[in-house]
N, C-alpha and C positions, 0 to 999 in steps of 0.2 A: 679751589672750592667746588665741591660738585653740586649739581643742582637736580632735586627729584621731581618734575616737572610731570604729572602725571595727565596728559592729554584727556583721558578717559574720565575724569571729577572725578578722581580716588583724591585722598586727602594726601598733601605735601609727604607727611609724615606720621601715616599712619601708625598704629600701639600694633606690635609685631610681640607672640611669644610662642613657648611650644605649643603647635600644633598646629601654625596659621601655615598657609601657604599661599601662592600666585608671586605677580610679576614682584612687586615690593620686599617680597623673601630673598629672591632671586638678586635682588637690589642690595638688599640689604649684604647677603652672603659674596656679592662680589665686593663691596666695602670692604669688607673684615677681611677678608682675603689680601686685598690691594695694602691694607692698613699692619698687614703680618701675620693673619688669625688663622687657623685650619679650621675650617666649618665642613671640610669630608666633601662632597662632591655637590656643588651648584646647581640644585636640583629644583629652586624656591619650597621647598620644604623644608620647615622650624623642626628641627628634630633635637636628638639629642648632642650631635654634634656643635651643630649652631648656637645653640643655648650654651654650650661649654668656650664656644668663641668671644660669644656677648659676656659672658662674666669674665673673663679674661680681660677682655676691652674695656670692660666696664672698670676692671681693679685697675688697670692702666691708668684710664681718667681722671681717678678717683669718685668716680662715681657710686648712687648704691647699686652693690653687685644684686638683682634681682629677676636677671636673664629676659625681662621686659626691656623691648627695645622702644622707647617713650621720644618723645622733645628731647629731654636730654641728652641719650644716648644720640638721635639721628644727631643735634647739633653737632657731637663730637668727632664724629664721623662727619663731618663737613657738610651737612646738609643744611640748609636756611631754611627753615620753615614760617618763616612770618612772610612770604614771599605771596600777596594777594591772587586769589583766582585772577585768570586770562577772564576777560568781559568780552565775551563773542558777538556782544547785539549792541553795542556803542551808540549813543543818540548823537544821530550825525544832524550837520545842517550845512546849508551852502555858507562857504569860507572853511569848511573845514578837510583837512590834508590827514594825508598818512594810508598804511597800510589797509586799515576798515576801511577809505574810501576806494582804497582800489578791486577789492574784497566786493562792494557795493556795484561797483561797474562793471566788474566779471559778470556778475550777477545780471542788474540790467540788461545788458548786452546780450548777454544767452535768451532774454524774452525779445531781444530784436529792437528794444527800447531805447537803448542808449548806445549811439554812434562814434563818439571820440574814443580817444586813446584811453586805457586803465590809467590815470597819471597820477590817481591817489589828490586828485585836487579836485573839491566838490563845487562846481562853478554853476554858472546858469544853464549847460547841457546838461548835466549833472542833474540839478535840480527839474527840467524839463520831464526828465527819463523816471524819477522820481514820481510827478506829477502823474504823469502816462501810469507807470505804473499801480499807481494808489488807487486809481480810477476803472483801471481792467478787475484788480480784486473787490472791488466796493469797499474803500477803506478809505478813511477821512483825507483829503487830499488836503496838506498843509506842505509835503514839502519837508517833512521832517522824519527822517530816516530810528520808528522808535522801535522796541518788540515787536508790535503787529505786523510790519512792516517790513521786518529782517523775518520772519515766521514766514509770513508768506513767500519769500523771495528762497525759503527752504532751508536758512541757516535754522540751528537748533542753539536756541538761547540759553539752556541750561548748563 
């Protein structure tokens, strides 16, 4: 199953048809390719090649042949699109683990703040570095890791 993971907040599975182009073309035309189609040269450009791949693919699926590459068509082509955005700004608090808390101590750390290991476990240093922090930007010190918080620290929550 492949997965269209678009780092950049482009949509999972963007409505692709003649004319569109960028990286999701590109994506797309290596699909159809891999899946048996000639789409002419992988250029992310929807031209007339590509459109003659997707109605091809699309009569395969039995899909409707309308050279619109929709939800349906990405599904078929193996893509998951109910697959929820990544949440880059997580509301942490002490007791909580994982990769956003190590993410958070990198962070800390670079201001000089926070001294332990990144261990991804948000403990009472953790929390201290937290504290120190909230207090250099003038920001409600509670201790809880929300938006204003990961904003300041330079992550971009969008």
């Amino acid at each position: 199953m492949h997965n269209n993971i678009n780092a950049n907040g482009q949509p999972k599975c963007p409505l692709l048809q003649l004319g569109s182009s960028g990286v999701s073309v590109k994506k797309l035309q290596s699909m159809l390719v891999a899946a048996g189609f000639t789409v002419g040269k992988i250029d992310g450009i929807f031209g007339s090649l590509t459109r003659s791949a997707v109605l091809a693919f699309q009569k395969s699926k039995n899909l409707v042949q309308d050279g619109i590459v929709g939800r349906k068509t990405w599904t078929a082509l193996g893509v998951n699109c109910n697959t929820p955005p990544i949440n880059h700004c997580p509301i942490l608090v002490q007791g909580n683990t994982g990769p956003a808390v190590v993410t958070l101590q990198g962070r800390l750390k670079a201001y000089g703040l926070y001294t332990g290991n990144a261990d991804g476990i948000f403990g009472p240093l953790t929390r201290s570095a937290v504290l120190a922090f909230q207090k250099s930007k003038n920001l409600v010190q509670d201790g809880i890791v929300g938006r204003k918080t990961w904003t300041a620290l330079g992550v971009n929550c969008s």
